[in-house]
Backbone bond lengths (Angstrom), bond angles and torsions (degrees), N, CA, C in turn:
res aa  C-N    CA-C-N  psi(-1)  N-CA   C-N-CA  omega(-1)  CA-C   N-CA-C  phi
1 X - - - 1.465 - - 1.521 109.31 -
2 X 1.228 131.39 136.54 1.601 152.55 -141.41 2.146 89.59 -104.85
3 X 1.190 85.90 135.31 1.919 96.81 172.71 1.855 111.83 -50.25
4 X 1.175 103.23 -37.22 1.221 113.55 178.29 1.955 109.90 -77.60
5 X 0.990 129.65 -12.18 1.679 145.58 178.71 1.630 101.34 -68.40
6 X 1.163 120.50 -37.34 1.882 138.17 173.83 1.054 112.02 -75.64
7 X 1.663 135.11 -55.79 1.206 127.20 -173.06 1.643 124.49 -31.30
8 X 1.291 135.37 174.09 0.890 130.04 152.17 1.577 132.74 -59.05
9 X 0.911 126.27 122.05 1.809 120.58 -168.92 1.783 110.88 -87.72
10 X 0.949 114.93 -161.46 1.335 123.81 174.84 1.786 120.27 -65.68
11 X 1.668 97.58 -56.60 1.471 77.73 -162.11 1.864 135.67 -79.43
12 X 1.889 84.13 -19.82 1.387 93.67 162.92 1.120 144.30 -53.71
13 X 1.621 113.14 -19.16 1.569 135.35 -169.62 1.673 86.12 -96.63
14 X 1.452 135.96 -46.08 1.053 132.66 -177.61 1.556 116.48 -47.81
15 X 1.634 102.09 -55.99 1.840 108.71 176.34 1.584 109.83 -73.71
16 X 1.170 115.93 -22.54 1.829 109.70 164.01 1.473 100.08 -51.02
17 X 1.759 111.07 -67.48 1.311 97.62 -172.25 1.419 165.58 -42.67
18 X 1.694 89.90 -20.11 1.237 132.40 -154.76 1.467 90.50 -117.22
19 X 1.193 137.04 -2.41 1.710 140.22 166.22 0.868 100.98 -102.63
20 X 1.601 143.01 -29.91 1.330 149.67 -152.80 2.071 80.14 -91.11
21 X 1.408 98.77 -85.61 1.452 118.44 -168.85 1.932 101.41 -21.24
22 X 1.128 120.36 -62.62 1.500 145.05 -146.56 1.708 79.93 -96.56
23 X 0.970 150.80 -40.66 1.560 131.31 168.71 1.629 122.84 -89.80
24 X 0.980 120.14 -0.61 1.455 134.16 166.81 2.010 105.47 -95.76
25 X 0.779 97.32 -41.45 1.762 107.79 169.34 1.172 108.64 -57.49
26 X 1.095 127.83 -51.61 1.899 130.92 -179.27 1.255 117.60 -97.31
27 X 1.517 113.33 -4.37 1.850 107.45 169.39 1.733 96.82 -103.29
28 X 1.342 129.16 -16.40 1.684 137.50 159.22 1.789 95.57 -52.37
29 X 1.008 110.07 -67.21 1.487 132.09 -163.10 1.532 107.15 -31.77
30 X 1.527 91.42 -85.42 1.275 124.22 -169.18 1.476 111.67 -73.18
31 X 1.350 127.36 -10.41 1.480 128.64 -175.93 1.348 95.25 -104.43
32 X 1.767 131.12 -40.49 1.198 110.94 154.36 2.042 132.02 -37.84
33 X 1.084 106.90 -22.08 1.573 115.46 -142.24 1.639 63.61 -87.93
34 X 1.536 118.83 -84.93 1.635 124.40 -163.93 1.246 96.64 -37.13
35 X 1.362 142.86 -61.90 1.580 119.28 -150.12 1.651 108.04 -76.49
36 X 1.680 115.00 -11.97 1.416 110.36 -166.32 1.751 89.87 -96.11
37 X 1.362 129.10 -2.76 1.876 135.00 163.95 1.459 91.44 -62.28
38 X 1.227 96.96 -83.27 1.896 133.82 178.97 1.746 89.51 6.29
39 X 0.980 98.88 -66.01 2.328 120.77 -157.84 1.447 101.48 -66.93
40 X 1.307 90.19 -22.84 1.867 95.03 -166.04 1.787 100.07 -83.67
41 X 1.596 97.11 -20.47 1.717 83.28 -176.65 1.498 110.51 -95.16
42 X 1.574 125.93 168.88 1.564 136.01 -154.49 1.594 90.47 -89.28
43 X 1.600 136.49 114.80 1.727 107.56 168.49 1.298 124.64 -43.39
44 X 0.941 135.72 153.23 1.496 170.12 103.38 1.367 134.34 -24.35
45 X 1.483 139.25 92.87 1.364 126.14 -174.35 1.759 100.10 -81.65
46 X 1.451 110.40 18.56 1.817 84.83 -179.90 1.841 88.62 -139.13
47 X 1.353 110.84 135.12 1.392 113.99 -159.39 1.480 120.86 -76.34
48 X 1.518 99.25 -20.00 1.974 109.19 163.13 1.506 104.66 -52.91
49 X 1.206 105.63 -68.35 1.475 117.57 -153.01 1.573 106.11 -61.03
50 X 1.580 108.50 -23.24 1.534 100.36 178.45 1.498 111.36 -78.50
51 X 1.224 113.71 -39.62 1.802 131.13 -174.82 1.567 90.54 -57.36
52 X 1.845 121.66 -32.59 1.774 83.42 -162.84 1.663 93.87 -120.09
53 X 1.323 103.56 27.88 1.645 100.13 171.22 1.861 82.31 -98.74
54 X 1.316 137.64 -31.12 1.111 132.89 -167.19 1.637 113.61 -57.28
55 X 1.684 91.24 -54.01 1.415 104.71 174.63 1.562 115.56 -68.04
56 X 1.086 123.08 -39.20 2.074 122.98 164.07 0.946 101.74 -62.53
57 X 1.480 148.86 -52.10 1.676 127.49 169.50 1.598 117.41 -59.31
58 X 1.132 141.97 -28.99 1.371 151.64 166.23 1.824 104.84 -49.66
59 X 1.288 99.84 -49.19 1.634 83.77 -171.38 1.959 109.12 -108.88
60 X 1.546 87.40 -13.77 1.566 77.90 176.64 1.859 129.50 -91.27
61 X 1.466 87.98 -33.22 1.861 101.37 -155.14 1.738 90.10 -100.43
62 X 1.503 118.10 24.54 1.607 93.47 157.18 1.724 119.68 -145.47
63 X 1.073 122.42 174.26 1.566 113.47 174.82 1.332 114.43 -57.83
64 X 1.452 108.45 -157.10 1.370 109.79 -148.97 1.642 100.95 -97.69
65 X 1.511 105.35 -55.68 1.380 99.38 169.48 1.613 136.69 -52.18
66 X 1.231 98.09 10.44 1.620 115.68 -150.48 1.759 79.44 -105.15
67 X 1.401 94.96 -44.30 1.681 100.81 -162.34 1.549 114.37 -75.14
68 X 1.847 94.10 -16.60 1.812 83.83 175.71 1.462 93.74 -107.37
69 X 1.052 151.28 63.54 1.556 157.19 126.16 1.150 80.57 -101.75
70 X 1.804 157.75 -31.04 1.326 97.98 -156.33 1.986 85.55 -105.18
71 X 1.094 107.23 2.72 1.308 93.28 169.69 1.775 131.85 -78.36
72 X 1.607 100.08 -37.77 1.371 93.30 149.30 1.348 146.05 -63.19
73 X 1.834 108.02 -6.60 1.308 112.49 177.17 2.096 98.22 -82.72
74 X 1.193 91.81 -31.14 1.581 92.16 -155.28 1.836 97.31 -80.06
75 X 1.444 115.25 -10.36 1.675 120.14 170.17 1.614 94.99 -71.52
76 X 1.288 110.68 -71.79 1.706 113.91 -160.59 1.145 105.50 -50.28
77 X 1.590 143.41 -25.89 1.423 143.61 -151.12 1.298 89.81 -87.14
78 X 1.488 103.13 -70.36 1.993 116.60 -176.91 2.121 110.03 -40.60
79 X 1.322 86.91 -33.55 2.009 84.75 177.32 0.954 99.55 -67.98
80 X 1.748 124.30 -46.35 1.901 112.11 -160.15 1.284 124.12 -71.31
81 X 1.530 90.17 -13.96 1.283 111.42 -176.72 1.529 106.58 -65.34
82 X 1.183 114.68 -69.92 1.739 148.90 -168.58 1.857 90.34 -68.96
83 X 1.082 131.40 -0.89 1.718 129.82 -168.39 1.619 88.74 -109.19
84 X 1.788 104.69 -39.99 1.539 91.80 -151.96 1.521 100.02 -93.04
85 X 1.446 117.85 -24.19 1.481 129.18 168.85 2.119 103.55 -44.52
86 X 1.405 86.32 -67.34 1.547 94.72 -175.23 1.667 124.81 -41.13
87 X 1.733 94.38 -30.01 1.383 101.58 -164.84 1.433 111.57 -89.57
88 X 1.467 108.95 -17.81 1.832 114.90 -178.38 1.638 94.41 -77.56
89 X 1.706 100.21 -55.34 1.805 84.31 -179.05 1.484 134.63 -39.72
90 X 1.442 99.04 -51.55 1.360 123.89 -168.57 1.805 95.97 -51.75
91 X 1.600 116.24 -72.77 1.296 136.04 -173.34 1.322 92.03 -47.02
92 X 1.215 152.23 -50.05 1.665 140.40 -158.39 1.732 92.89 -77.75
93 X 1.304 115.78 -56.84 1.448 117.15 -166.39 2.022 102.90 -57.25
94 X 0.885 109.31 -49.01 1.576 117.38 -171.72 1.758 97.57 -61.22
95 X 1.318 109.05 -65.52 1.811 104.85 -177.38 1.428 88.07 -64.56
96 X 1.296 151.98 -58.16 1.851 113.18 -161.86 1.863 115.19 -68.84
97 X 1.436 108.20 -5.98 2.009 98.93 -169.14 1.552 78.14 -104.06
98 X 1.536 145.49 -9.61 1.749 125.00 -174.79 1.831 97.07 -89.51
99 X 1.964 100.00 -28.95 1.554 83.40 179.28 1.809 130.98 -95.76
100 X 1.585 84.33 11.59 1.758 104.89 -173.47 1.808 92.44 -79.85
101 X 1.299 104.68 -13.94 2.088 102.59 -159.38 1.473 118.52 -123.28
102 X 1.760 91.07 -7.19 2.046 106.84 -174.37 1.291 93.31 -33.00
103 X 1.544 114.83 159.03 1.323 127.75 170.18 1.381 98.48 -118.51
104 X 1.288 124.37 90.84 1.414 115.24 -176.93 2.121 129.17 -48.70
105 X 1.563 87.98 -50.95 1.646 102.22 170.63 1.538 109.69 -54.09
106 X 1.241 122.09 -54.48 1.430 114.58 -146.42 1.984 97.66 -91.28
107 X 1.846 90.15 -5.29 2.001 88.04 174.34 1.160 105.14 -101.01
108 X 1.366 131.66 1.86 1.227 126.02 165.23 1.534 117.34 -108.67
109 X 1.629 113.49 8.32 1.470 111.98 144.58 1.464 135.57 -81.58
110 X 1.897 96.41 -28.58 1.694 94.06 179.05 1.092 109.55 -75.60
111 X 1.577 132.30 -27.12 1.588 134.27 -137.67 1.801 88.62 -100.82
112 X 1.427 116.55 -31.70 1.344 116.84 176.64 2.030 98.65 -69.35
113 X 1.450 116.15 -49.48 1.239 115.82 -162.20 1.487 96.73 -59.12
114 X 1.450 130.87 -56.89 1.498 133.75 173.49 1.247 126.61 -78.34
115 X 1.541 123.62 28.39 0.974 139.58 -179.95 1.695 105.06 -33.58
116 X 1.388 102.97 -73.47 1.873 140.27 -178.63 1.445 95.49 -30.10
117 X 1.190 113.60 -53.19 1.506 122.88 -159.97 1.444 127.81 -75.76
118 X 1.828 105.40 -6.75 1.757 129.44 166.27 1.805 89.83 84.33
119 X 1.086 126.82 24.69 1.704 118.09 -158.12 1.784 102.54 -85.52
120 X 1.251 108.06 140.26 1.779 97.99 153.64 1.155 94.46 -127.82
121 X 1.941 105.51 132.60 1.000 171.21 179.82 1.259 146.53 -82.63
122 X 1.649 133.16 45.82 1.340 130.39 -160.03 1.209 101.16 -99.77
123 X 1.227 117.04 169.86 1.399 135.81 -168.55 1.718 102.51 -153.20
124 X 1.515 110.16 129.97 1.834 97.13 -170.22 1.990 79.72 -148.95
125 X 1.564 87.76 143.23 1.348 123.99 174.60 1.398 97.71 -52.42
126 X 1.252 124.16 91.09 1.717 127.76 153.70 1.487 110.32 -157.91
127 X 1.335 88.27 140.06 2.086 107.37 -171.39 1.491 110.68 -71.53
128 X 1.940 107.38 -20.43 1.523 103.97 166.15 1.738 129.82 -70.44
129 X 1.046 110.30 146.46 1.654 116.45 170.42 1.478 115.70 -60.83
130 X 1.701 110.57 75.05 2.003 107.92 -179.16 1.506 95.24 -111.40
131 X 1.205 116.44 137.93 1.528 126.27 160.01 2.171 92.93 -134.41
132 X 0.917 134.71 113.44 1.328 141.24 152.51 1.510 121.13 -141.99
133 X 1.194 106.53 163.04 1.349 122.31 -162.27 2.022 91.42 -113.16
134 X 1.245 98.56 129.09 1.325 115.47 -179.67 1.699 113.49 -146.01
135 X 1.634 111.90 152.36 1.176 124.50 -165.88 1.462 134.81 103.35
136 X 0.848 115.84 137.43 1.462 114.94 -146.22 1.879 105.10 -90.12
137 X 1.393 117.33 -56.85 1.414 128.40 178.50 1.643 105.55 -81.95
138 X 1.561 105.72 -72.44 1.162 117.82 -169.58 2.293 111.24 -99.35
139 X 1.400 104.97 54.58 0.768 99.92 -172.33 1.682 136.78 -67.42
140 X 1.611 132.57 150.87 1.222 120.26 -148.21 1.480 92.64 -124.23
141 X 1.366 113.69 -174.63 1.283 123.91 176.10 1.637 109.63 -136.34
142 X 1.683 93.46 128.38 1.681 90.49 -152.77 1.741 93.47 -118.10
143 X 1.448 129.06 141.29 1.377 123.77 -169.72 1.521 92.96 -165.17
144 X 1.830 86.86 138.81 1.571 98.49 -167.06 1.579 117.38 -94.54
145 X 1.333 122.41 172.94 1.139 129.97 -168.87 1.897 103.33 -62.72
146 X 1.188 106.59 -34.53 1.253 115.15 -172.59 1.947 114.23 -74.32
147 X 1.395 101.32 -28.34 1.873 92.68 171.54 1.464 108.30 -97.54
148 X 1.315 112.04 14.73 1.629 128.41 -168.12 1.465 84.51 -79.05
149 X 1.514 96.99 -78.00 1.727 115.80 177.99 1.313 124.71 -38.33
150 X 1.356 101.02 -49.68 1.804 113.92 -177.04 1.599 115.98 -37.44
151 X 1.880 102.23 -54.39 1.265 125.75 -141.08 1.524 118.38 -113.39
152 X 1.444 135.11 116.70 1.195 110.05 -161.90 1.534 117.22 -87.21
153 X 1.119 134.03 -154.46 1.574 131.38 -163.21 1.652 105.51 -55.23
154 X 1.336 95.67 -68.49 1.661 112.74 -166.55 1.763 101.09 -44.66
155 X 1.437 114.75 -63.10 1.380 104.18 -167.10 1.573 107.00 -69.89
156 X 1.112 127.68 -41.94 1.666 126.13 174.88 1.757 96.71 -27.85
157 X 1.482 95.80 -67.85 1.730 87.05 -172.44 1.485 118.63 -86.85
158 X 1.071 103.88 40.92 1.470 115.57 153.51 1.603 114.55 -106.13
159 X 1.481 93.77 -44.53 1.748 92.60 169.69 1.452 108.01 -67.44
160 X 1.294 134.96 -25.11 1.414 136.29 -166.43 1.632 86.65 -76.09
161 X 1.330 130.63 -74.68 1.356 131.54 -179.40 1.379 119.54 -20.07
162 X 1.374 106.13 -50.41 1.785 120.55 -176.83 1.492 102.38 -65.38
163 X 1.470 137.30 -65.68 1.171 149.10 147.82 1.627 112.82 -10.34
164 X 1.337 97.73 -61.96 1.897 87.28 -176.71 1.741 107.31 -67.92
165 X 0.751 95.00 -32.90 1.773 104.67 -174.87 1.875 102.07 -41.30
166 X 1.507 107.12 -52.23 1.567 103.99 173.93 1.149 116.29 -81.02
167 X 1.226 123.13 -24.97 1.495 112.85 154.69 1.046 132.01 -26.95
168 X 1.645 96.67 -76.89 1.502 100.57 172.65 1.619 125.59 -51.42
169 X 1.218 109.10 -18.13 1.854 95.56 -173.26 1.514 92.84 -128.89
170 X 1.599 110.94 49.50 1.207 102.56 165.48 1.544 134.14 12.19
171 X 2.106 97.52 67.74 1.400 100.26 -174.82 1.760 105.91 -82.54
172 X 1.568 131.21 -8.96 1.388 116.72 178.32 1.211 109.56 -60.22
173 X 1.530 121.86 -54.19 1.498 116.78 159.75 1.204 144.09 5.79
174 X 1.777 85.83 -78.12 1.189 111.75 -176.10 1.513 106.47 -69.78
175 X 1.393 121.92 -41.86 1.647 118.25 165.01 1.061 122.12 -45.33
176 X 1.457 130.29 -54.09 1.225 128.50 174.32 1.500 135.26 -52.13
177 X 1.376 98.38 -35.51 1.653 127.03 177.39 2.221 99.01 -61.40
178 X 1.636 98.24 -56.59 1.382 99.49 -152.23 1.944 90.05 -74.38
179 X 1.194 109.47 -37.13 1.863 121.71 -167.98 1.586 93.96 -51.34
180 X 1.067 123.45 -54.27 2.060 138.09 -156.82 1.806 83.38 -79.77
181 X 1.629 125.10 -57.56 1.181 101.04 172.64 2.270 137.66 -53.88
182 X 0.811 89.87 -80.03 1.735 111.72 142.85 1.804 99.91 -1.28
183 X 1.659 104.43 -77.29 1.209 96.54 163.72 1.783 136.72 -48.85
184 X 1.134 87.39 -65.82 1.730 108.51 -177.35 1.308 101.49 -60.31
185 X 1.397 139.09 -30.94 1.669 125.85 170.47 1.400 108.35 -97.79
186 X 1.200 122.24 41.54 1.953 112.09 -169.90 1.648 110.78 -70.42
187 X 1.433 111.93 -3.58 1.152 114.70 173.73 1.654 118.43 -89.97
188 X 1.143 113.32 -1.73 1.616 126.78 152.49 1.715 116.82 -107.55
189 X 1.165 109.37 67.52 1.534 115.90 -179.80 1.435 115.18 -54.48
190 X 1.072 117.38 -8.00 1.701 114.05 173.38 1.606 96.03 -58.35
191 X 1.588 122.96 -74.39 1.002 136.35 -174.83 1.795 112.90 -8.90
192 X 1.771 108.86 -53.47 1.371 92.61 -157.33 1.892 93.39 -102.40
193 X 1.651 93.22 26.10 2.251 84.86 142.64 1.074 107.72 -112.13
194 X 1.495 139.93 -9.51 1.129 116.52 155.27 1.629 141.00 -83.23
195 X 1.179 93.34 -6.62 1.526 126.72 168.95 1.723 92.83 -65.29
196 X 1.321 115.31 -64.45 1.570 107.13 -165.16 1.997 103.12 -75.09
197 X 1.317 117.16 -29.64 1.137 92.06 -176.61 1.736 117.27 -69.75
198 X 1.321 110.75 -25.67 1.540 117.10 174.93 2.112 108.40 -52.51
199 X 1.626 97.78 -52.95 1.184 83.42 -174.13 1.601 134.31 -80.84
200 X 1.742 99.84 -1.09 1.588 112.63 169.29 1.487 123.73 -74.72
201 X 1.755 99.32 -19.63 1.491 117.89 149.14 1.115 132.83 -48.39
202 X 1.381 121.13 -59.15 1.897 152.40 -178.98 1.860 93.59 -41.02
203 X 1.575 115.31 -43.82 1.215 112.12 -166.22 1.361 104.60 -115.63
204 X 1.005 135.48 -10.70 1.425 124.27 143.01 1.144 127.57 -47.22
205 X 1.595 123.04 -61.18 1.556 142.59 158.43 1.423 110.63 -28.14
206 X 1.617 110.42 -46.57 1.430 115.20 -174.06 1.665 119.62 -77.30
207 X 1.635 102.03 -32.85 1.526 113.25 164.27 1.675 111.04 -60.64
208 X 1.208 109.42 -44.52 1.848 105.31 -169.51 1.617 90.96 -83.49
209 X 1.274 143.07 -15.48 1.809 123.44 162.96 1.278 107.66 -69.79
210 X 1.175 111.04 -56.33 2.014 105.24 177.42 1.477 119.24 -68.32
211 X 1.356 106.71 7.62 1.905 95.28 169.37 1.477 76.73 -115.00
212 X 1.110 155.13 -107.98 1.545 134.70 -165.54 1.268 120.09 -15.05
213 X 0.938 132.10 -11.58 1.357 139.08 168.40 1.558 111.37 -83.47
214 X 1.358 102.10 -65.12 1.506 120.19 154.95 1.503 134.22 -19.63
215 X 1.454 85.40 -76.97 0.989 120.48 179.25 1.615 122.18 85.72
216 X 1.251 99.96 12.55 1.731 122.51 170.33 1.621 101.09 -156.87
217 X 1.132 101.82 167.85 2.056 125.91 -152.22 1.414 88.38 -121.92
218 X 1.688 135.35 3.23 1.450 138.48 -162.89 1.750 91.29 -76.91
219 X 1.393 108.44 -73.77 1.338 127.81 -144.41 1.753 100.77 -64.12
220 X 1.490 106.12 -40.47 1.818 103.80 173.06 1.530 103.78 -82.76
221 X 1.100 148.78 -55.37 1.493 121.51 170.04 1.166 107.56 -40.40
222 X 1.512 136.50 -63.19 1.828 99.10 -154.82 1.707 107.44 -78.41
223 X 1.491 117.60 -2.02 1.573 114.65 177.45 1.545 95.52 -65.71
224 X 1.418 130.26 -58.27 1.562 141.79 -164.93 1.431 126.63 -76.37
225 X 2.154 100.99 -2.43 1.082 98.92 164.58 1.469 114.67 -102.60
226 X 1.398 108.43 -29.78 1.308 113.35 166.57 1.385 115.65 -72.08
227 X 1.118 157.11 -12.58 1.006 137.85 171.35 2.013 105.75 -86.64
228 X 1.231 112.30 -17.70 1.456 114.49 176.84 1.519 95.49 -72.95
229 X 1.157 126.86 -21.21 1.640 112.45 -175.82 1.459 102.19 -79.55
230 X 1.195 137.88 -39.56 1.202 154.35 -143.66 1.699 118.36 -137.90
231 X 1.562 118.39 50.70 0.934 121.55 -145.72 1.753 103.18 -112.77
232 X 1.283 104.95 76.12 1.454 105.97 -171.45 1.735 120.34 -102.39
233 X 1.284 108.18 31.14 1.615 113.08 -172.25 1.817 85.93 -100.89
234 X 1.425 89.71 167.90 1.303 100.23 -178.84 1.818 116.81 -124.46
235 X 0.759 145.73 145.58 1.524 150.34 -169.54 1.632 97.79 -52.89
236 X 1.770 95.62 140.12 1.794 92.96 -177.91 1.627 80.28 -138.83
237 X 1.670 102.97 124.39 1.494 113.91 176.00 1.910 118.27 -52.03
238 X 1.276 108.90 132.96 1.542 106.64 173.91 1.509 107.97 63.67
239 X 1.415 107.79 40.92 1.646 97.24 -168.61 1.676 84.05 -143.79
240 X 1.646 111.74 148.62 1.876 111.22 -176.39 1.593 86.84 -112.06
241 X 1.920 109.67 122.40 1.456 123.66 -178.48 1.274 93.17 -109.39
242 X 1.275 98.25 149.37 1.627 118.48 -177.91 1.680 125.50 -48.99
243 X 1.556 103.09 -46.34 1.153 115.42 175.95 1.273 101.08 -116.36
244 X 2.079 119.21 107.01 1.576 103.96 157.34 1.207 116.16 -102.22
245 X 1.517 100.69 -124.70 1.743 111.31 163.57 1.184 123.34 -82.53
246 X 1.273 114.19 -7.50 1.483 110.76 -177.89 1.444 121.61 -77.84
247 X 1.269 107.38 -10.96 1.447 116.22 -169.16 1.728 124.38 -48.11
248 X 1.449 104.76 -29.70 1.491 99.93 164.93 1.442 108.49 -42.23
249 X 1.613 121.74 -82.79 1.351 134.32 174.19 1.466 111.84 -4.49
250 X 2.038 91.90 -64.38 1.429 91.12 -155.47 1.948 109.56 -70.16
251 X 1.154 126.65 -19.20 1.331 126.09 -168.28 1.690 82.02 -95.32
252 X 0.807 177.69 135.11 1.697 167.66 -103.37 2.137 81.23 64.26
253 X 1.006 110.45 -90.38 1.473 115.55 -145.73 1.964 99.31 -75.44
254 X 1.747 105.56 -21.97 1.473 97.61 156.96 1.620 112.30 -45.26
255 X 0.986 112.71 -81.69 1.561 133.05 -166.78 1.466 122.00 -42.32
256 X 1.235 108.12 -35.83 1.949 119.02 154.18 1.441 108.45 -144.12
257 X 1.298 132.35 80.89 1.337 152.11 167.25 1.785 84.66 -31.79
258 X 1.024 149.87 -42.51 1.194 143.58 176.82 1.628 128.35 -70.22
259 X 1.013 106.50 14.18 1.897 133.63 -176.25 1.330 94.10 -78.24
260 X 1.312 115.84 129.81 1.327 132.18 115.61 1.658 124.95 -8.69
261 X 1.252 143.15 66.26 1.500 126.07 179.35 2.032 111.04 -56.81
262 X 0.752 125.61 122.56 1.524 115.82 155.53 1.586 113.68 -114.41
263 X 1.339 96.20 111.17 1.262 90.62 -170.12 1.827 109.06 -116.61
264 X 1.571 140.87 110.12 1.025 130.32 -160.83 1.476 99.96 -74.77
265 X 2.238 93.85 151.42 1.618 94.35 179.13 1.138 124.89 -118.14
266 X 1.563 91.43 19.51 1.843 97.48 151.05 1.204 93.18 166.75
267 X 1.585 104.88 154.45 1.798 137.28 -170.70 1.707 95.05 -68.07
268 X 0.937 103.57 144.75 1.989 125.31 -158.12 1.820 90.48 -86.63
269 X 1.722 113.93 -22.99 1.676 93.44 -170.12 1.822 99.99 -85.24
270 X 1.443 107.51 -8.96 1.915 105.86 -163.82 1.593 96.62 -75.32
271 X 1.337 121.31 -13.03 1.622 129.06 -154.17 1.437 94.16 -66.94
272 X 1.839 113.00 -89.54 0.921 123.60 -176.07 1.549 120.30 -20.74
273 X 1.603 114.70 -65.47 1.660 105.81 -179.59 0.903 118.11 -65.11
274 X 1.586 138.98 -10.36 1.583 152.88 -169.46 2.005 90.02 -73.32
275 X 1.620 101.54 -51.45 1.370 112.17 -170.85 1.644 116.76 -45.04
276 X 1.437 92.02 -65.49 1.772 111.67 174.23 1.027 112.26 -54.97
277 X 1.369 146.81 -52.94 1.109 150.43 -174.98 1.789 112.46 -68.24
278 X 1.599 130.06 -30.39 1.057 128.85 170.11 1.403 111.52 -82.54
279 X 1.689 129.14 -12.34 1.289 143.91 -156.89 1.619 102.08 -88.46
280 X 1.531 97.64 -43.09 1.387 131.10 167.76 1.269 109.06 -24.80
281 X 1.453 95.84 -89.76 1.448 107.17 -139.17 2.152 93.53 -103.86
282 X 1.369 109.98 13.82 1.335 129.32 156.83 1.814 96.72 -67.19
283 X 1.165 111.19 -77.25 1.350 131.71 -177.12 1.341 106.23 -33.83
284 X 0.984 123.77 -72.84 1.689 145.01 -167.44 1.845 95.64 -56.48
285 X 1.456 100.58 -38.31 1.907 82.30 -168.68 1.499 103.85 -89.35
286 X 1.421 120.27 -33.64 1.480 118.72 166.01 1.494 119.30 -43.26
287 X 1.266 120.72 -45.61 1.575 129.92 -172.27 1.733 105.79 -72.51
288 X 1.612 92.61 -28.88 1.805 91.87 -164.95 1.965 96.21 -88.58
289 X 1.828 104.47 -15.97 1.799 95.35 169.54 1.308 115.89 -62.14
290 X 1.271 113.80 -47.98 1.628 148.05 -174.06 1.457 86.98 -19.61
């Protein structure tokens, strides 16, 4: 497989765009709507009394369409809220049980073996099959004692290959970024098929770097078929696991790395209400520029 076979292709950059486009449209929208409330209220030198004269003008002193912009503002706020709560817990609980189990010896064999490669490298005492890439800035690649054992040299660093691949383009990030969106717009359900077709990409991209890396598609098929037989890890929030949902896809482009992927970027019933609902509140902010 050719250096250029990894790059990013067409359609993924297309459904970025179209998440980008369609979430910049409704934080324009709707952040217009609050600051043009905002003007409407009298200041306040005491900061309660302004926050809940804000919120009594929000539901009392305007029409109706007025009232569902401010209800979709007041849904997305309460998710980011409940996204970003979830995500400190989650992140404290996950770094104290990876550093209750570090394997010190066997992380200071990979991180010495991939020295060359700029990689960080943990290795933690568990009998399950985990290889994922976690961390948000400086993200690492964390793999347990148990796919250590499983797997012999060649395929390990095939999973290591797949792993650096999100490293490098900081896909937890990018999970976290698209997951908190996804959430916070659930009232445009198109969004989270294009959300999934981007990230069935992330690991495709990452399969065609580790067979160029490779330089054969042998050693990650039988890692991704065996671990589908035997698939006892459990989902770790904001974190890219070796084996997700994409795996149909990805054993599709195992089997003739020369395939065609078609991958749809979103279910035909999320469209329509995606439509009305952007038609909406299109309408509502034009009339309220007017």
């Amino acid at each position: 497989m050719s250096r250029t076979a990894w790059r990013v292709p067409k359609q993924p950059k297309v459904a970025l765009l179209w998440i980008f486009i369609l979430g910049f449209s409704v934080i324009i929208q709707l952040g217009y709507n609050v600051i043009h409330q905002i003007q409407d209220v009298p200041p306040e030198p005491n900061l309660f009394r302004l926050i809940l004269a804000v919120i009594v003008d929000s539901f009392s002193n305007h029409l109706l369409w007025e009232l569902l912009l401010n209800g979709f503002v007041l849904f997305s706020l309460l998710v980011l809220c409940k996204q970003l709560i979830q995500l400190v817990k989650s992140s404290k609980r996950w770094k104290g049980y990876v550093d209750s189990i570090v394997n010190p010896a066997m992380t200071e064999y990979f991180s010495e073996k991939y020295k060359k490669e700029n990689l960080r490298i943990e290795v933690i005492s568990d009998s399950a099959c985990i290889a994922m890439t976690a961390g948000f800035f400086r993200p690492k690649i964390l793999l347990s004692t148990g796919i250590v054992e499983r797997f012999n040299e060649k395929e390990l660093e095939a999973v290591i290959f797949h792993e650096m691949y999100h490293c490098k383009k900081l896909h937890p990030l990018q999970i976290l970024i698209l997951t908190i969106t996804v959430e916070c717009l659930a009232f445009l359900p198109v969004i989270k098929g294009l959300v999934h077709h981007y990230k069935v990409w992330m690991e495709l991209l990452a399969d065609r770097y580790a067979i160029f890396r490779m330089g054969s598609e042998i050693q990650l098929a039988h890692v991704l078929l065996a671990l589908l037989k035997n698939d006892s890890s459990t989902p770790k929030a904001y974190a890219i696991q070796f084996a997700d949902e994409s795996v149909n896809y990805r054993l599709m482009q195992l089997i003739d790395p020369q395939t065609k992927i078609n991958i749809p970027f979103f279910e035909r019933k999320t469209l329509l209400p995606s439509i009305v609902v952007m038609f909406i509140m299109t309408t509502i902010f034009i009339y309220g520029c007017v």
